[in-house]
Structures are given as C-alpha cells and as structure tokens.
Steps between C-alpha positions, in 0.01 A plus 500: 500500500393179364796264569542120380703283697631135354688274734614202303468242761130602627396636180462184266905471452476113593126480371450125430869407652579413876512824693846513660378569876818671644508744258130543500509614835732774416335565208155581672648698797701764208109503272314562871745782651544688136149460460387641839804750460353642123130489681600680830639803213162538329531254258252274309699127478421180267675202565538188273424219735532069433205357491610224767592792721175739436264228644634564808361842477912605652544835634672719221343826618469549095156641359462279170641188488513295193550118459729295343461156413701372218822546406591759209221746650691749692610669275179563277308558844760763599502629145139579547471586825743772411232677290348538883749656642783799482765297597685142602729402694635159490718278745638185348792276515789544252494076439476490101458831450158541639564826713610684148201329266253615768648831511520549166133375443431803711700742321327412159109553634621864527395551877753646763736181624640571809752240454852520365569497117472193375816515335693642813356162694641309209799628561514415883297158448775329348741407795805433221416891340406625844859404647660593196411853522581510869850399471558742176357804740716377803273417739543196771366182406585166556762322244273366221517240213234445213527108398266299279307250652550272201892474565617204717497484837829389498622822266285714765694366786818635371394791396338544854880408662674666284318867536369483823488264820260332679240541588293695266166562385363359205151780362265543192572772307147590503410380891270661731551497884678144548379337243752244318807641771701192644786538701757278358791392722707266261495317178236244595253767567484654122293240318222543739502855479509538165157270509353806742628737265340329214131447668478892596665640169469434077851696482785268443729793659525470868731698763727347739615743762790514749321440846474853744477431877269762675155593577241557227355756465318767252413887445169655410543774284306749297622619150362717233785391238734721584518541915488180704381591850580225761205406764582222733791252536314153552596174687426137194456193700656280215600170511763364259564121405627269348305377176291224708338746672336787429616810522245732674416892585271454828450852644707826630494844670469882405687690617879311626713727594854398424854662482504484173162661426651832370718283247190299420308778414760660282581185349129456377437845400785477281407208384153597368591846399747283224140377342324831356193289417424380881187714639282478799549206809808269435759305696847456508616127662783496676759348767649644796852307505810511657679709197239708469167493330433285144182588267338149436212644313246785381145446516281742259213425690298515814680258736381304851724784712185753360271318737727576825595854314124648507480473844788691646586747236218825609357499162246342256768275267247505191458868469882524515594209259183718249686830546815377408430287210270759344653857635809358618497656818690241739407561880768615756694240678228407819544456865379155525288411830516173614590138406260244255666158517272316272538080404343211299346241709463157339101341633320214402254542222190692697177389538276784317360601906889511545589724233241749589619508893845574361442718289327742737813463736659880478866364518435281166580708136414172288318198625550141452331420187237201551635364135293217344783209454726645747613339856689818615434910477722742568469865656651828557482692836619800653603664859568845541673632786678847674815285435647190327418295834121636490468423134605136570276477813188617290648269226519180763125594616371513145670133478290341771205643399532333172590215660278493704194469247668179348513323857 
C-alpha cells in the first residue's frame, strides 16, 4: 500500500512562522518511527516535509518527500499527494482545531484515513466537551470549571475560591501537550495565566481544574471504535508552573509498572470505548494519585509514548494501528520486553558538521535542528534497557554522546 503521512510540525504546519523547537523534536521522532514502522510492513511512504527542514536532507526513512515552503500549502500539497497514494495518516496537535481540519481534509480526498473520525476528535479536542462527557459517563477526572477569559480576574478569583481551592490548573480548551497549562497557586497568579492561555488559544473558554497530586502518566491503546485494547502504562516527565514559567513535557518511559496499572488500564479502556468514533493508535492521559487514578485527557492521535512503545511491544505498531483502523482487528494484549526511557535534550544551535555527527548517533530519534535565526536546538533521544535502570543507563550514554559533539 501506498501510504501518506502528514506531521504538522515537520510537514509545512509552521511554514513561514518560527518552528517551535521542543515540539519539533517530538514531532520528528513520531514522523521517523511511524515512518520506518509503515516501511518495515511493506509499505510505500510520502512525507510532507518544511522546506527549512528538507535541506538538511533529515533522516525520515520516507520514499517521496515533498516540500513545503509557504504557509497555506499543506493542505493543497496533501490534497494532491493523496491522488498518489491509498491512504493517509496524519498526526497533528488539537491547538485550533488543526488535528480535526487535517483529518477531515483526508477524509474528503476519498483515500483510506487511518486516523480517527474527524468528528469523534472534535468531540475529545475540546477539553470543556471532553470533560463534560466524562463526568456524565462517571468516569474519574479531576474537578473542572469552564470560565471565560474575558470575565475579571477579580470575578475569576471567586469563582476559583468558592468551587475549588488552591492550587489549581489553569488549560486551553483546545491545548496540546503543555501548552498554555500554568499552575496557579493564589489570586495573584490568574492574570498571568490567563495571558498564557490567551497566546496558545483563540477560544475565550478556558478550564481551571482542581490540582491532583501523583505521578503522570499515560496508556497506549489500540481501538477499532468499539474495543479499546490497552498496550503499555507510560511514565510523563512533566513539569507544572506557575504562569512565569513555562510549563513543559520533557521525556518519559514505556513500560512503568505501577500498582495501579490494572486500574489504569481499565480506566482508559473504558474511557475510549465511551467514543465509538476513536480508531487505530490513541492515548488516554492520566494521573496516578493518592485517591486513585484521574483522566486528564484523550489524545486521538499518535503520541511521544509510540516512540518508546515500538520498541518493547514484539510487533510491527504500523501494521497493527492499519488492521485495526481498516479491519478492525485490535491485537492481543503483548508481553512487553524491556524498558525505552526516551528524553528531549535542549543543545546549542549546531554547526551543519554538527548536525550531521548527531544525527548518525543511534541513541538520537530527532536531531538538533541547525535553524537559520536560532541560538538553541533541541533533540530527542532514547535508551533501551532489560530494565528501567538499563533504559536510563543507555539513556545517560546517549546524553554524553550528544554532548559530547557540542564540547
């Protein structure tokens, strides 16, 4: 089969705007491991790639790649790339809706989209809707308010004290990863926050949610719209803050074995299972706490976890996210083997020498881009070990040898 894969951040998403480098680096790393993942099961692959990236000649592993330099091209390029192929799949933030447009652009060239519905990602996009529907079908979340952002700060700060206490968490309705989140420990915390909230998001609804102690964490799952099959229980490496600072997802491990795994899994299942539309690789964010565990959100997409996932779970990922979005045949629960502890390293902006020597390393996924106009990079590696401590020994080697090209 033919298959098309977009990747908003690599593939022309931020054409002719400032490429955001964190999330570039996780962007790359999913587009590389699906990429090899569809080629590895006999599959032809294009891949929309930015211009600013292609020259770089990066190492998708895709056989086609088109470029994209200016803005509003995507979507014609995938459009007609589509007539090329048999079938897309894209991955895509949900920030202003993009993950459903794309989606949907897919859906209308009449070529198999492995994705989700469009209007089933809709559904989950929308933080507001999303918690809505979780509360209604009694599942565990954190307690939630939906404020405007054009209310006072004053009027927000007794809403805030009245419902809930501090601290608490102030989200986009429409966020990706931790984009826009502030941790917000008192009144003098909210105008700030709501200044976040405004840069990330066009919505004038925003969330504020009770804050959960506990570890973060995520599952992997495989659905077919009607059976959710859970895959791994995953370590996030998330750091909250307050509104000054930025919030930030840096890394994490497949699998973590926990007490509550069993619960987790259940939890998520259940969870996806409520959204008939859902199909093929999604995620279910979570946290471990104290009083058990809290759904914090569902991701109807490929997420970072996949590039830990591939490794230890005994079977080719693509050929089992294409049988259950177009047969829907899920796999059987696997025996995973091993730990991948993967993170994203911050660099200085690579020389082009540099970026080559990197990117040959084997324990680097994405490299540090050598931007034009850019004083740092950023890039995602990976360790995988017989255990957790093996992982993060392979992990700590793949470190140095980064570092050890920039010193």
């Amino acid at each position: 089969m033919k298959i098309l894969v977009y990747e908003h951040i690599c593939g022309g998403g931020y054409a002719e705007k400032p490429l955001p480098i964190g999330v570039l680096s996780e962007g790359f790393a999913m587009l590389r491991c699906a990429v090899a993942d569809f080629r590895e099961a006999g599959h032809e692959v294009t891949v929309l790639l930015d211009a600013r990236l292609a020259k770089f000649e990066p190492p998708t592993g895709a056989n086609y790649v088109v470029q994209v330099v200016h803005a509003g091209e995507p979507r014609k390029l995938l459009v007609e790339a589509a007539k090329r192929n048999d079938a897309i799949y894209v991955v895509a933030p949900e920030t202003g809706g993009t993950l459903q447009t794309f989606v949907r652009f897919a859906e209308e060239t009449g070529k198999t989209s492995l994705d989700s519905k469009s209007d089933a990602i809709a559904e989950v996009a929308d933080k507001a809707q999303l918690y809505g529907t979780l509360l209604k079908n009694w599942f565990s979340v954190p307690k939630t308010l939906t404020l405007n952002i054009t209310d006072s700060t004053a009027g927000i700060g007794q809403t805030i004290e009245r419902e809930l206490k501090y601290p608490v968490v102030f989200k986009p309705t429409d966020g990706a990863g931790c984009s826009g989140i502030s941790l917000v420990k008192g009144a003098a915390d909210i105008e700030d926050a709501l200044v976040k909230i405004k840069v990330e998001s066009a919505d004038t609804r925003f969330i504020v949610q009770e804050f959960v102690a506990g570890q973060p964490s995520s599952v992997s799952l495989f659905t077919n719209g009607k059976k959710a099959v859970a895959l791994s229980l995953n370590i996030q490496q998330i750091t909250l803050v307050q509104p000054a600072e930025a919030s930030s997802y840096s890394g994490g491990c497949v699998p973590f074995e926990h007490p509550m795994k069993k619960q987790a899994f259940d939890l998520a299942e259940r969870v996806i299972e409520s959204f008939p539309g859902l199909r093929g690789y999604v995620g279910v964010d979570l946290i471990l706490g104290k009083e058990g565990v809290f759904v914090l959100d569902v991701n109807a997409r490929l997420t970072t976890a996949y590039i830990g996932l591939r490794q230890v779970v005994g079977f080719n990922m693509a050929k089992a996210l294409i049988e259950t979005a177009i047969t829907g045949k899920t796999p059987d629960k696997p025996q995973l083997l091993g730990v991948a502890c993967f993170s994203k390293i911050k660099t200085p902006s690579p020389t082009a020498a540099a970026y080559r020597k990197v990117a040959r390393l084997s324990g680097v996924i994405s490299p540090p881009f050598p931007l034009a106009g850019y004083s740092e990079a950023c890039a995602l590696i990976m360790g995988y070990g017989d255990s957790m401590g093996d992982a993060q020994l392979r992990l700590e080697e793949a470190k140095k040898s980064l570092h050890s090209i920039f010193s």
